[in-house]
Structures are given as structure tokens and as C-alpha cells.
C-alpha positions as CSV (number, residue, x, y, z in Angstrom):
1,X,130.7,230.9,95.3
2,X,131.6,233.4,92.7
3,X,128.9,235.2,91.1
4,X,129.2,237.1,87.8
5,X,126.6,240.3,88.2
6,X,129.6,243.1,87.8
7,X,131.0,241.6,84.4
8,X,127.2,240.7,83.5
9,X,126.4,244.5,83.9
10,X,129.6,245.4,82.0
11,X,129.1,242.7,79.1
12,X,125.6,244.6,78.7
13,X,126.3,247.7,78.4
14,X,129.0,246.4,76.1
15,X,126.7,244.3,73.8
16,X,123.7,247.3,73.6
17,X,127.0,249.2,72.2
18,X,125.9,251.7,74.8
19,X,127.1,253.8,77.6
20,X,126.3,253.3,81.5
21,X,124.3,256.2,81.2
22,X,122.1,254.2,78.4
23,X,121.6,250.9,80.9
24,X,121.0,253.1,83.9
25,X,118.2,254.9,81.8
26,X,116.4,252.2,81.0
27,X,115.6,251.2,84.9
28,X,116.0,254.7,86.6
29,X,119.4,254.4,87.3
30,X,122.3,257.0,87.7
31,X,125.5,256.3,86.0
32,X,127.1,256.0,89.5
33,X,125.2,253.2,90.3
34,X,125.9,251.5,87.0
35,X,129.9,251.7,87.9
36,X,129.4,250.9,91.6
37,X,128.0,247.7,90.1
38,X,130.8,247.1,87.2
39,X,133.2,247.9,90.0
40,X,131.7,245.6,92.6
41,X,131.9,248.5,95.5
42,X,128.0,247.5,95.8
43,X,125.7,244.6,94.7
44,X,122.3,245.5,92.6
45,X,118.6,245.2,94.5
46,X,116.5,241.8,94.1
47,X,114.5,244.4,92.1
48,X,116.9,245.4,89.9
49,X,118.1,242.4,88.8
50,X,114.4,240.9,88.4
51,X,113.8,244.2,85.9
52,X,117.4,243.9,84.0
53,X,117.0,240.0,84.0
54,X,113.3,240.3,82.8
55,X,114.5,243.0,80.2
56,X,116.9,241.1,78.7
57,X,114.8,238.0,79.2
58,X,117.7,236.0,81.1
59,X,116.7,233.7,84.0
60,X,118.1,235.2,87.8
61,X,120.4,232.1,87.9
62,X,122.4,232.7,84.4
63,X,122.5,236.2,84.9
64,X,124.0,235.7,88.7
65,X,126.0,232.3,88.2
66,X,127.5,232.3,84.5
67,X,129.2,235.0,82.7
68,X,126.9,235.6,79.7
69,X,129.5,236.4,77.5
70,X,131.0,233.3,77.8
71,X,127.3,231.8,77.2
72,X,126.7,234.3,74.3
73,X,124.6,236.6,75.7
74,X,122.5,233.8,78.0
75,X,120.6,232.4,75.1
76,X,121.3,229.1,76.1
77,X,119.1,229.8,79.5
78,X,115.9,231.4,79.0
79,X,112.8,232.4,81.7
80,X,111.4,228.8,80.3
81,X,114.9,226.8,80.5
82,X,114.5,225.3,76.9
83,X,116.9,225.7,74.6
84,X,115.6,227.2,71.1
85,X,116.6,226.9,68.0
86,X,119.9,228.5,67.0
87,X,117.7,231.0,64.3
88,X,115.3,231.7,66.4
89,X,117.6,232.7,69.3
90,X,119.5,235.0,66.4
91,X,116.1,236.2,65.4
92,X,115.4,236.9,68.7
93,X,118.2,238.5,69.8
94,X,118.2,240.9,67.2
95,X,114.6,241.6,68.2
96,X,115.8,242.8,71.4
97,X,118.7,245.2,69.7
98,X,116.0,246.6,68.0
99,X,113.7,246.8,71.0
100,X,116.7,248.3,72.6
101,X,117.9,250.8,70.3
102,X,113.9,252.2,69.5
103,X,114.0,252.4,73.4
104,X,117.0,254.9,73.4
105,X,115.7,256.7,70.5
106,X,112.3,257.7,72.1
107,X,114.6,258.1,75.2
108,X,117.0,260.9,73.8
109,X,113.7,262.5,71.8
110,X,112.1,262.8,75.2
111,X,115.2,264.4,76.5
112,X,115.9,267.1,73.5
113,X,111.9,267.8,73.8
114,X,112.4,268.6,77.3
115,X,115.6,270.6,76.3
116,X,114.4,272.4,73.4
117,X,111.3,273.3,75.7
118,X,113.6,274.8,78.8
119,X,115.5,276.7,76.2
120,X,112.1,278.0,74.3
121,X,111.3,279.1,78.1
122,X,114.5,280.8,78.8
123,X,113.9,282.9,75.7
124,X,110.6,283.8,76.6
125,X,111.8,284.9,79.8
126,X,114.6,286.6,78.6
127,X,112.7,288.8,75.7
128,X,110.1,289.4,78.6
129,X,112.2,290.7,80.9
130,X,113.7,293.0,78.2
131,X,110.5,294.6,77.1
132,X,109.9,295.2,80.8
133,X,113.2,297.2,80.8
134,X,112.0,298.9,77.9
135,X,108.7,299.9,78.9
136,X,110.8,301.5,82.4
137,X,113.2,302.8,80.1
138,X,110.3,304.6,78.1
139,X,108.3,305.6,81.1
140,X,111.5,307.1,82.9
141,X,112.1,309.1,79.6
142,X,108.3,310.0,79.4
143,X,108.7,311.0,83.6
144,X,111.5,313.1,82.7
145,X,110.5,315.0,79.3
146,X,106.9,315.6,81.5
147,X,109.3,316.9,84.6
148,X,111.8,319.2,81.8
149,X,108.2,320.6,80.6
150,X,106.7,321.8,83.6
151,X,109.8,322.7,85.0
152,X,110.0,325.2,82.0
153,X,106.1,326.2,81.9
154,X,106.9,327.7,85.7
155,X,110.7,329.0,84.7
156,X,108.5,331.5,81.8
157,X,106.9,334.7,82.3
158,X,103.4,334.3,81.5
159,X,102.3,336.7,78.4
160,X,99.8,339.4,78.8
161,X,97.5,339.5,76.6
């Protein structure tokens, strides 16, 4: 029996109008694993498919044995097995792009805080370390001058007075 979870995966990504990177993201995945799954070289966890199936709010069954593009999306099967009305499926579909997109928003503002943070810490670093060069740079000028000074002082007759 054929099942359908590599296209499934593919037609996904596909619909969010995302990457692999985007559906991995959403359920701690790597991009690897994404393609292993597109490419069928390996077969998602139970897990997995219970949190993309739940996600997507597509029953284990449609999302294994039909192709959901061919079913537009799986709206015909839901969790419940009722079929909705045609508006309310449209309504509710667009819902979930929303959901979706607002969930890779906050996703990529997460990531650019966390970027904009290493880089603010880099800089601190980096102006740290050069007023630590400074400060031996001044104290080896200071060491020296003080060394040329006494050096001289002993080099001098003394005066009599």
C-alpha cells in the first residue's frame, strides 16, 4: 500500500509558500530531516506526524493515505471526519496561513534578537579588549618614560650647593 507522507511534506512546505527550513522550525526540525522525508531516504516519527497532522489539523489517515493536494489541502478529512461547509473550510484555511505566517514572523524576530544580541556582545568584547591594549600600551609608555627618568637622574652629576 502506497502511502503519501514524502509528497504530503513537499505539498506543505509548498502551500505555507515556505522553505524546509520554515516546516522544520515549526517542530524542531533540521532542514536535512525535512529532505530525507521529501526524498523518502527515511520515514517521519509517530510523533512527528501526530504534531504536523495536529498543526495542520489533518487526520493521521489523510495525511498518510491520500495526497492532500489532490484533496486540496485535506479539508475534506478533518480530526472530526465531517465535512464543513465550503466557506468555512476557506475561512478556515486562511486562518491557518495566517496562524502560519504570524508563527514565522515571531520566529525570524526571535532569531534577529538573538543575532543582533551576539553581535552587540562581540562589540563589547571587541572595544573591551582594545581599551585593555590601551591601558598596556599606556602603562608600557608610563614604565618606560619612569625607566628614561631615573636612568638620567643617576647618568647626572649631582650639584653642590
Amino acid at each position: 500500500m502506497k502511502n503519501y507522507i514524502s509528497e504530503n511534506i513537499s505539498y506543505l512546505v509548498t502551500k505555507m509558500r515556505g522553505s524546509q527550513d520554515d516546516l522544520g522550525s515549526i517542530f524542531d526540525l533540521k532542514r536535512g530531516t525535512i529532505n530525507t522525508y521529501i526524498s523518502k531516504k527515511a520515514q517521519p516519527k509517530i510523533e512527528t506526524i501526530q504534531k504536523i497532522c495536529d498543526y495542520f489539523e489533518i487526520s493521521i489517515d489523510a495525511f498518510i493515505n491520500t495526497s492532500l493536494e489532490e484533496n486540496d489541502g485535506g479539508k475534506i478529512t478533518k480530526k472530526d471526519s465531517t465535512l464543513n461547509d465550503v466557506n468555512t473550510s476557506g475561512n478556515e484555511q486562511f486562518a491557518k496561513e495566517l496562524q502560519l505566517r504570524d508563527d514565522l514572523i515571531a520566529f525570524y524576530k526571535e532569531k534577529v534578537e538573538r543575532l543582533e544580541k551576539s553581535n552587540s556582545e562581540n562589540e563589547n568584547e571587541d572595544m573591551l579588549f582594545k581599551m585593555v591594549k590601551e591601558i598596556h600600551h599606556i602603562t608600557l609608555r608610563n614604565d618606560i618614560k619612569q625607566s628614561i627618568s631615573d636612568s638620567t637622574k643617576k647618568d647626572l652629576p649631582e650639584k653642590s650647593v
